[in-house]
The first five atom37 places (N, CA, C, CB, O) and aatype in JSON, in Angstrom:
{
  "aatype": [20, 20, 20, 20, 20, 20, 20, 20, 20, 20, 20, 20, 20, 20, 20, 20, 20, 20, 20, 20, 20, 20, 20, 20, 20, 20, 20, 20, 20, 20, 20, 20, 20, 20, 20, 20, 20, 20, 20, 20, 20, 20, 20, 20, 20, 20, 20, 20, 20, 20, 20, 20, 20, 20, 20, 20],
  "atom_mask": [
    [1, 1, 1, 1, 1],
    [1, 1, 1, 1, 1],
    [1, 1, 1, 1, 1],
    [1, 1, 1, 1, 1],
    [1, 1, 1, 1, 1],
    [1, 1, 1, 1, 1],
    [1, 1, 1, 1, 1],
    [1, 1, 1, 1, 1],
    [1, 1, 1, 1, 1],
    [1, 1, 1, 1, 1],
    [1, 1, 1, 1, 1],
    [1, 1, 1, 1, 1],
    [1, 1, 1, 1, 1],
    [1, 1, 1, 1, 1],
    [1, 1, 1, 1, 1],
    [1, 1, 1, 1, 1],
    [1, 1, 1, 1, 1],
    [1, 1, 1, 1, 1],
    [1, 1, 1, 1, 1],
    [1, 1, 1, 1, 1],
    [1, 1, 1, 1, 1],
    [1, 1, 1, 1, 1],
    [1, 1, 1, 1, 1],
    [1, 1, 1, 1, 1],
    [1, 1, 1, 1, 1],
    [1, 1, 1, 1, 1],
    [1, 1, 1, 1, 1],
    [1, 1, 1, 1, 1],
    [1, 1, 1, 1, 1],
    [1, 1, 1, 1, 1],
    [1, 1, 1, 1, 1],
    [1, 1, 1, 1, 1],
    [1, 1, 1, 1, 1],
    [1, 1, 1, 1, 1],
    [1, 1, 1, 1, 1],
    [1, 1, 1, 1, 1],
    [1, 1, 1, 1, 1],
    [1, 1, 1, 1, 1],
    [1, 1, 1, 1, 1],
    [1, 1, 1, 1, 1],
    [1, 1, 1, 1, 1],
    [1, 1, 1, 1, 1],
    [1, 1, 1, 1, 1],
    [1, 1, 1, 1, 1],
    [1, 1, 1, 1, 1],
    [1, 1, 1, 1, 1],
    [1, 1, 1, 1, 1],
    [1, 1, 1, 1, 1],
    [1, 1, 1, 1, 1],
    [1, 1, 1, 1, 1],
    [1, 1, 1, 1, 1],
    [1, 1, 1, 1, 1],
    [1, 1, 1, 1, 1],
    [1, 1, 1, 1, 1],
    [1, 1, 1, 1, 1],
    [1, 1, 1, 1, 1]
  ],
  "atom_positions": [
    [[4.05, -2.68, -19.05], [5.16, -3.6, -19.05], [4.87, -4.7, -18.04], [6.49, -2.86, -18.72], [4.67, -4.48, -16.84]],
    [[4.87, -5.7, -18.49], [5.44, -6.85, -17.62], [6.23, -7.68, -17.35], [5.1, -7.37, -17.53], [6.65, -8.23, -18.37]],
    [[6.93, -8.29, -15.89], [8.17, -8.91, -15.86], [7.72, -10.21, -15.25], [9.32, -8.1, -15.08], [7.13, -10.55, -14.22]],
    [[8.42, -11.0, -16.64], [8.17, -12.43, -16.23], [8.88, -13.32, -15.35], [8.17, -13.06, -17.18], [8.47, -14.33, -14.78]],
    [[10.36, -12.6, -15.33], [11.31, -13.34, -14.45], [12.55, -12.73, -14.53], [11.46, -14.77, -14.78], [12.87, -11.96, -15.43]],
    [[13.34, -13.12, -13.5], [14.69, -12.21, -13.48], [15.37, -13.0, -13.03], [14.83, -10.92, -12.72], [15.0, -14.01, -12.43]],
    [[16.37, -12.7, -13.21], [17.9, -13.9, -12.65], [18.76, -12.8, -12.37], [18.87, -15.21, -14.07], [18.63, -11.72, -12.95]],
    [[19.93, -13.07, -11.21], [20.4, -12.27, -10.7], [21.56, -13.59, -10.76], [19.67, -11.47, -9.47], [21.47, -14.81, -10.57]],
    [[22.51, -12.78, -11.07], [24.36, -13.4, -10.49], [25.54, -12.33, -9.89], [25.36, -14.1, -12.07], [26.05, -11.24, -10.18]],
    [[25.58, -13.0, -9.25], [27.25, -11.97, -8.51], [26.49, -10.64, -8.01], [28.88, -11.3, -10.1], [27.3, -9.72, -7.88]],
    [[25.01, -10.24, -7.66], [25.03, -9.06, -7.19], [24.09, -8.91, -6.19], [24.89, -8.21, -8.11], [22.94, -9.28, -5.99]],
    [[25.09, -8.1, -5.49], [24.62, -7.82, -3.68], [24.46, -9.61, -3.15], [22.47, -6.68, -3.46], [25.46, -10.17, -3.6]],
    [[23.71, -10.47, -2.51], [23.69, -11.25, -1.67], [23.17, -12.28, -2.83], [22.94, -10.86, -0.34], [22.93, -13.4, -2.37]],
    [[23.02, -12.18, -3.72], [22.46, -12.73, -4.95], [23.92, -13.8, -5.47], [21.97, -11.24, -6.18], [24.89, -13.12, -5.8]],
    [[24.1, -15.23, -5.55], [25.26, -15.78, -6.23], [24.4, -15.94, -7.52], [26.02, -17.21, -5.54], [24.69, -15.3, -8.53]],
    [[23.45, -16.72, -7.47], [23.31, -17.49, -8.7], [21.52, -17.18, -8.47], [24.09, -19.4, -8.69], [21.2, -18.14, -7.78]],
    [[20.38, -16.44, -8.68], [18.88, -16.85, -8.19], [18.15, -16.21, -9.46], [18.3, -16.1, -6.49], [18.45, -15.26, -10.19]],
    [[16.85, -17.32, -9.44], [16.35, -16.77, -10.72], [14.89, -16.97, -10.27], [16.86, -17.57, -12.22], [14.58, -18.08, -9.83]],
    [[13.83, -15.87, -10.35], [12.56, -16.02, -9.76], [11.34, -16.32, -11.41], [12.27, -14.29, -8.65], [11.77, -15.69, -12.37]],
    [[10.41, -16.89, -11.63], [9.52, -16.44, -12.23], [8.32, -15.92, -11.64], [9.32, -17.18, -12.93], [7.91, -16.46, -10.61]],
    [[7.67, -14.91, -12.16], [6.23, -14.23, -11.43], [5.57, -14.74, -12.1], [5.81, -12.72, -11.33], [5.94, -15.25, -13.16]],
    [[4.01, -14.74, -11.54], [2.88, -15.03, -11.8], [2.13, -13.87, -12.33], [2.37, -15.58, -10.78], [2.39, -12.8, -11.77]],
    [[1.4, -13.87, -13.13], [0.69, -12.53, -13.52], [-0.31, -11.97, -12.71], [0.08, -12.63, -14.74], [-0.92, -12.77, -12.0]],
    [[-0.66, -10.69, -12.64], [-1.08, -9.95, -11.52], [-0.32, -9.84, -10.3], [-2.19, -10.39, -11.19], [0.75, -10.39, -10.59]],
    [[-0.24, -9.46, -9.13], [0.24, -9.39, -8.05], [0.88, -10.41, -7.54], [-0.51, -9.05, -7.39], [0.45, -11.55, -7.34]],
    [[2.55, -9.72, -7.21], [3.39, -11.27, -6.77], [4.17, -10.44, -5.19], [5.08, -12.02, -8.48], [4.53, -9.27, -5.33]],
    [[4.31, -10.93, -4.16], [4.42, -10.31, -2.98], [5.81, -11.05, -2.7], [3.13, -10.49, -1.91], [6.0, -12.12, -3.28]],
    [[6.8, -10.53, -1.83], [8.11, -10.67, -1.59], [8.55, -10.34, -0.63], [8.73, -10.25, -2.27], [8.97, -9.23, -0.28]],
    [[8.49, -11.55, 0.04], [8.85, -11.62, 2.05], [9.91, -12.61, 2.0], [7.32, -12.37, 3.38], [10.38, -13.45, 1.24]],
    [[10.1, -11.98, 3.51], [11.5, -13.16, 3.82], [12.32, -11.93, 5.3], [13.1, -13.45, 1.63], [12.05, -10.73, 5.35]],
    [[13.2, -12.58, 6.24], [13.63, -12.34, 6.42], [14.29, -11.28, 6.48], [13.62, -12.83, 6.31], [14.53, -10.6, 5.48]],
    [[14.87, -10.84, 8.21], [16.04, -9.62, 7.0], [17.01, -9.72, 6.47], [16.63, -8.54, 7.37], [17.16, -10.91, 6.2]],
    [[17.62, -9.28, 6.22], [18.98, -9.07, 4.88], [19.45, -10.34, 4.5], [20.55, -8.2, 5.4], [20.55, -10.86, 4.68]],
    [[18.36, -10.8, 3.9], [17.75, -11.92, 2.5], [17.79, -11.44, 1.39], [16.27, -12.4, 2.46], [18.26, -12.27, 0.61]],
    [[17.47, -10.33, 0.81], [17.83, -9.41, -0.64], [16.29, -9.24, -0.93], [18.87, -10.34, -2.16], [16.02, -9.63, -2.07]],
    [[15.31, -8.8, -0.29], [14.25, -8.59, -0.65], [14.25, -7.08, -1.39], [13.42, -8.83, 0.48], [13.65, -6.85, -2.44]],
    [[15.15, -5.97, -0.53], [15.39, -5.06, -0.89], [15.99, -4.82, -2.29], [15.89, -4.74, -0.04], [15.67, -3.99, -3.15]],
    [[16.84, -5.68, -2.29], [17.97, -5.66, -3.01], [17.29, -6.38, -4.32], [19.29, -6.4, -2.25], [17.9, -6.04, -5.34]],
    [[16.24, -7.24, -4.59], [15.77, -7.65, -5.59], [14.97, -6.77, -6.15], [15.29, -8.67, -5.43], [14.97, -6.83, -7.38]],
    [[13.88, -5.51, -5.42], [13.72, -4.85, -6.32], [14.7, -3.24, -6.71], [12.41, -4.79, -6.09], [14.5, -2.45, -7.62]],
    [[15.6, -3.21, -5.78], [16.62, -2.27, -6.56], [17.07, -2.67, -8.12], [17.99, -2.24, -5.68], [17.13, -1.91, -9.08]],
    [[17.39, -4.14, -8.07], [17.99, -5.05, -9.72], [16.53, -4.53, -10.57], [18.18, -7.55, -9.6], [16.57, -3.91, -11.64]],
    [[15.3, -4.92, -9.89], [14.4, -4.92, -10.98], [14.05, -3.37, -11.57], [13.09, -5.66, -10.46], [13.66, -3.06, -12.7]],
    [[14.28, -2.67, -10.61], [14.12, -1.29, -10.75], [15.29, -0.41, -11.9], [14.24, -0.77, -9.19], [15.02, 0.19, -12.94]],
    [[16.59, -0.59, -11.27], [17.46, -0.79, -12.48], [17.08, -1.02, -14.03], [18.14, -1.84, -12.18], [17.09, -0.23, -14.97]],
    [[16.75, -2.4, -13.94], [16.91, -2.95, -15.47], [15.48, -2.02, -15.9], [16.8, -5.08, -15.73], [15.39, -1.93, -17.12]],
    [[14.38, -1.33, -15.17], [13.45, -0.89, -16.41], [13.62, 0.45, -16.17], [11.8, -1.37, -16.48], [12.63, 1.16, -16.33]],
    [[14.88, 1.07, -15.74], [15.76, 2.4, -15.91], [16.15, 2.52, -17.5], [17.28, 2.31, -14.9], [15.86, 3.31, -18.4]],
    [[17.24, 0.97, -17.34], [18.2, 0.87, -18.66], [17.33, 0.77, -19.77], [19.22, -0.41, -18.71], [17.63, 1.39, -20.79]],
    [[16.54, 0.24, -19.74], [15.27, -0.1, -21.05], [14.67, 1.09, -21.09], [13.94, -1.35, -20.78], [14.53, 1.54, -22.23]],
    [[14.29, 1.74, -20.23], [13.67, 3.04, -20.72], [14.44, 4.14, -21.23], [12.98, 3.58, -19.75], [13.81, 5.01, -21.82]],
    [[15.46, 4.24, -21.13], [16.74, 5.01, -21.34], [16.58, 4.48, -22.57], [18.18, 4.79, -20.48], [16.12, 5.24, -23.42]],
    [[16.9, 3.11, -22.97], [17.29, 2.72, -24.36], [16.17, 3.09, -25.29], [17.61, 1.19, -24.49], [16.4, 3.58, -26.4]],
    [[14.87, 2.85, -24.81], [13.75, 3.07, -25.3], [14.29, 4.05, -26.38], [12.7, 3.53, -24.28], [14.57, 3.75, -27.54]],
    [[14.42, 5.76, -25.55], [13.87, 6.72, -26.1], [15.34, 7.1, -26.78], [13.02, 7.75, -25.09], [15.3, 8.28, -27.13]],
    [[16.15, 6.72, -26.97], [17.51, 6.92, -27.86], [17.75, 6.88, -28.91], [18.29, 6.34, -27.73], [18.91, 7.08, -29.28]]
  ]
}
């Protein structure tokens, strides 16, 4: 699987942000409680729900 980009609204510290990645290795710094954490909890999530849906 690969993720080309994600957009986030209304969740955790997130109003409105939308990232695209580059293929192969994309690294994610910043600050603290900037949502670095919190961006891959969302990304982690959504390939929960897809895999769930996957096998249904």
């Amino acid at each position: 699987m690969s993720i080309k980009s994600i957009e986030l609204r209304n969740f955790t510290v997130f109003k409105n942000f939308r990232v695209n990645f580059s293929k192969g290795i994309n690294i994610i710094t910043g600050e603290n409680g900037t949502g670095k954490t919190q961006l891959l909890k969302a990304i982690y999530s959504d390939t929960q729900i897809s895999k769930s849906k996957k096998y249904r």
